[in-house]
N, C-alpha and C positions, 0 to 999 in steps of 0.2 A: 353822236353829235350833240346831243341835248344835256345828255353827261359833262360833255366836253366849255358848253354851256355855264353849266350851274359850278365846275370845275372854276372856269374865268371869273364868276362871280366871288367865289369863293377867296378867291383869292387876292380879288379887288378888295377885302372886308378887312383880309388878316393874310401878311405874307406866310406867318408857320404858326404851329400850335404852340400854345404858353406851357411854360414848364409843368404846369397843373395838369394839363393833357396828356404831355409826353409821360409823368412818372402813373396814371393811368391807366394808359396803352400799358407800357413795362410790367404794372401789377397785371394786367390780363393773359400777359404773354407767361409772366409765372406760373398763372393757375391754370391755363391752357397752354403746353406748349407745344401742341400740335396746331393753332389756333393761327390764321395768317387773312391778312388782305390778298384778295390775287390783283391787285390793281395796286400801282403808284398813289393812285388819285383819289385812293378811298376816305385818308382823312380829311382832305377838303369837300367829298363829298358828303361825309357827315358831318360834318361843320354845318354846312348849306341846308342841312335838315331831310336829306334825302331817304337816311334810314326808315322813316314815318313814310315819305312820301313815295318811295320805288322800295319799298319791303320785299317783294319777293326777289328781285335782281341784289339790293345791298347786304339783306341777314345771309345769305350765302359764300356771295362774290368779296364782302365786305364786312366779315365777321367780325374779327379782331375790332375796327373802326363803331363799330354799330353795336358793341359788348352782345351779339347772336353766336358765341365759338359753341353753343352747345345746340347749335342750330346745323354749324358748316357739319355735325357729323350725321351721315345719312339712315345710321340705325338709329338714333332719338330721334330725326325729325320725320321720318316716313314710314311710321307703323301704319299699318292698315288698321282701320279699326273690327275686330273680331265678329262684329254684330253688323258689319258692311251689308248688305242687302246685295246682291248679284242680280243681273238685268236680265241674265237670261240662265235659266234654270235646264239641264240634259233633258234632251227631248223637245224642249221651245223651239228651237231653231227652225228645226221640220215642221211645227204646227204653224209658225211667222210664214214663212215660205208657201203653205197651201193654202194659206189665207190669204195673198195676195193671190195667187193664182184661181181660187175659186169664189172669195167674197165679192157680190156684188158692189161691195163700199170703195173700191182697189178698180174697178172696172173705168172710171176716169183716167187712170195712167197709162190704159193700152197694156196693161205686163203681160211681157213674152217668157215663158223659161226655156233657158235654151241648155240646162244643164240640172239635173236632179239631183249628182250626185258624184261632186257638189254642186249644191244650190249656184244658178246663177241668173239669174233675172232681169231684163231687159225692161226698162219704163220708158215706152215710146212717146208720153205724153204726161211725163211729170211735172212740169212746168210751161207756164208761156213763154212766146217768143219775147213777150216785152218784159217779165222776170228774171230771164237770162242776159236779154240786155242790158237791163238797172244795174245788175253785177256787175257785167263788165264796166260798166259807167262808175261804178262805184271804187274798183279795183283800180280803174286808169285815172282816179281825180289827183289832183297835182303832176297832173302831166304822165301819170304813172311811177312816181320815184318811189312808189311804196314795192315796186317791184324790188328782188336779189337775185342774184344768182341760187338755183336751187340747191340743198344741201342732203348728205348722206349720214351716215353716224359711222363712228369710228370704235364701238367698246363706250365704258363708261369711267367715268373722271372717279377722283377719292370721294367726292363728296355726295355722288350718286347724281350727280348731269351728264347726258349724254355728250360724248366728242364729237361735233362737227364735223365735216368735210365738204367740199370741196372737190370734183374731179369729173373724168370723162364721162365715167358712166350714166350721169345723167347730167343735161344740159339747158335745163328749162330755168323759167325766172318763178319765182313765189311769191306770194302776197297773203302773207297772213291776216285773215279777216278778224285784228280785234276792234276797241276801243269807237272809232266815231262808225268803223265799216260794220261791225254785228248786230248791229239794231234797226240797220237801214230796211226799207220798209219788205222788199222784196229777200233779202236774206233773211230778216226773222220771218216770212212768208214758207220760205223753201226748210227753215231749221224745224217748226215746227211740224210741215207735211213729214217728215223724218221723223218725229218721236211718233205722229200717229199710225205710220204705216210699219213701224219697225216695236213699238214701245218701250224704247230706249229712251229713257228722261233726258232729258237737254243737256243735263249737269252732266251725264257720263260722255257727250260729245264731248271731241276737240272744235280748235276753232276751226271754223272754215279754212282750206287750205287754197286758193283761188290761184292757178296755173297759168301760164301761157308758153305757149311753145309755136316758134317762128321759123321760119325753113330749115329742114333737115334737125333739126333738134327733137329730142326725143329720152326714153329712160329706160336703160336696159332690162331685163330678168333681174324681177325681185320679188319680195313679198313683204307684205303691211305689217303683218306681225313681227314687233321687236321681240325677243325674248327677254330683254332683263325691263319692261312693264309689268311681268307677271311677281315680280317681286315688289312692284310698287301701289301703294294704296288704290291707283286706278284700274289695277290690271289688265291684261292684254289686251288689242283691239279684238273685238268679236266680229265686227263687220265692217262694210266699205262701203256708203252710198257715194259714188260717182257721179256728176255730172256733168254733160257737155253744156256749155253756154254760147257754142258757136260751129257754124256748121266750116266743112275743111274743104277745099277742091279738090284735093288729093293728099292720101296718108294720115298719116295720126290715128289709125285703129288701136283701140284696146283689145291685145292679144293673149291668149291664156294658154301660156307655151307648153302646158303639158296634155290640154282639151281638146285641142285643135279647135278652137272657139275664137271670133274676132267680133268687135264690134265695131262698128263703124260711126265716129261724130257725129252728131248729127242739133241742132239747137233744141233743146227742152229735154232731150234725151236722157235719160239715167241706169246707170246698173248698180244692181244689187248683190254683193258675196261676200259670203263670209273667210276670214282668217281661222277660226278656229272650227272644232268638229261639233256637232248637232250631240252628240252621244258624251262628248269629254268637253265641256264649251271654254274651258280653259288652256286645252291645249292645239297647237298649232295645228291648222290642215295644210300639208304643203301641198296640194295638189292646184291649191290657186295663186301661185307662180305667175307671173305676168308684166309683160311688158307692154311701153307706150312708142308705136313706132315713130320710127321718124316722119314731122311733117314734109309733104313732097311741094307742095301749093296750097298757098292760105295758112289762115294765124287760127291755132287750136287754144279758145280760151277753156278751163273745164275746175272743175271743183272737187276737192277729194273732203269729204265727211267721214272721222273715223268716230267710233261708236265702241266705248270701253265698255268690261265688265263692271265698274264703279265708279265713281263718281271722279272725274276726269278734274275740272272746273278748283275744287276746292283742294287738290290736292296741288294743283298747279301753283295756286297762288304762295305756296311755300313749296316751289320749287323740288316737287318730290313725284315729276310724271319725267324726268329727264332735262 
């Protein structure tokens, strides 16, 4: 909509490009001719000066327009850099895990393990009731229209973004916590409890992913780790802090379809598991498989924290985490 915005302006200014732009364009498309707008609207949006100001959405979505065509290709723009630092080193994972379970520092959260192996860890008391409220509060302001339909991936595009979808399999609404939501006082409260209890730097988080799921909605058997992350500067998710922000009357367990392990909503509540293995921390653990049942009674607000091998933040903003 705000594209659609700057689009109207745009065109209020000037109905089409002058001959000066158009022959331009034509030299760009010579020296790249692999090199394309995916968008109608991209020359009026770099008219409007969008390039500079929405950089990570235009140098890709909007190459051609924004002279970035050696940007749209996803081997120049998402090298990893060689000398990347990794968050968590073989063997870390096991010593993260018994440190909450036996540090007295970690004894404010209530951690329960209900799973060694794989690690799975229950924070009965990670948060207050009125932290997890702020959230919600935070997530529903403007009436809630920050909410969407939740989305799955489909494979990945030429230029190295992941495919969207859309479908049954899960049916919840999302609300990615950027921009005015990740600073609010209770989410950078809860981001930080996260790097200390984990020491994962903030920068290898993603954003806050703030959920809601309303009767009978829910998200089938799946698992966190994408596989083509491990190709990208951030590399795989290594772990999952969870959390619930809202207690359910009935249903909405987190289930771990192949542990026989369920956890039950609860408000301040949190779990701990990893995606990948303690021994290979790069490579995927499938054994933490899991699903979000359907709510039966009562609205499930809850928070997914994923927590990369590298630095998640700086890689995103030139569009090279998917």
């Amino acid at each position: 909509a705000f594209l659609d915005e700057v689009a109207a302006g745009a065109r209020a200014r000037a109905d089409g490009a002058s001959d000066e732009e158009d022959e331009v364009l034509r030299e760009r498309r010579r020296a790249w001719p692999k090199c394309k707008d995916k968008a109608a609207e991209c020359p009026l949006w770099a008219r409007a000066g969008e390039c500079a100001k929405n950089e990570r959405y235009m140098m890709v979505q909007c190459a051609l327009s924004c002279a970035s065509c050696e940007m749209q290709d996803f081997a120049t723009r998402c090298k990893r850099d060689p000398n990347a630092t990794p968050a968590v080193l073989p063997g870390q994972m096991d010593e993260m895990f018994a440190r909450i379970e036996t540090s007295p520092e970690y004894a404010r959260y209530a951690p329960r393990v209900v799973s060694r192996d794989p690690w799975i860890v229950v924070l009965d008391e990670f948060m207050s009731a009125d932290e997890a409220d702020e959230i919600v509060r935070v997530a529903m302001r403007d009436e809630g229209v920050h909410f969407t339909a939740s989305q799955g991936t489909s494979g990945i595009d030429e230029d190295g973004t992941l495919i969207p979808t859309v479908s049954s399999y899960r049916t919840s609404h999302t609300n990615w916590c950027e921009d005015e939501c990740i600073d609010q006082p209770a989410v950078a409260a809860v981001r930080q409890r996260v790097v200390s209890i984990t020491g994962v730097p903030d920068v290898n988080h993603e954003f806050p992913q703030i959920l809601r799921y309303t009767h009978s909605q829910y998200y089938n058997e799946h698992h966190d780790f994408i596989g083509e992350h491990s190709a990208m500067p951030c590399g795989p998710r290594v772990y999952t802090m969870f959390l619930y922000l809202s207690d359910v009357e009935e249903g909405g367990h987190t289930r771990f379809t192949q542990l026989n392990i369920s956890v039950q909503p609860k408000r301040g509540r949190a779990v701990l598991w990893p995606s990948t293995l303690s021994a290979a921390p790069m490579e995927q653990d499938v054994r933490t498989h899991h699903v979000a049942e359907p709510v039966v009674r009562g609205v499930k607000y809850s928070v997914n924290l994923w927590l990369h091998m590298f630095d998640f933040k700086s890689a995103n903003k030139i569009s090279c985490t998917g």
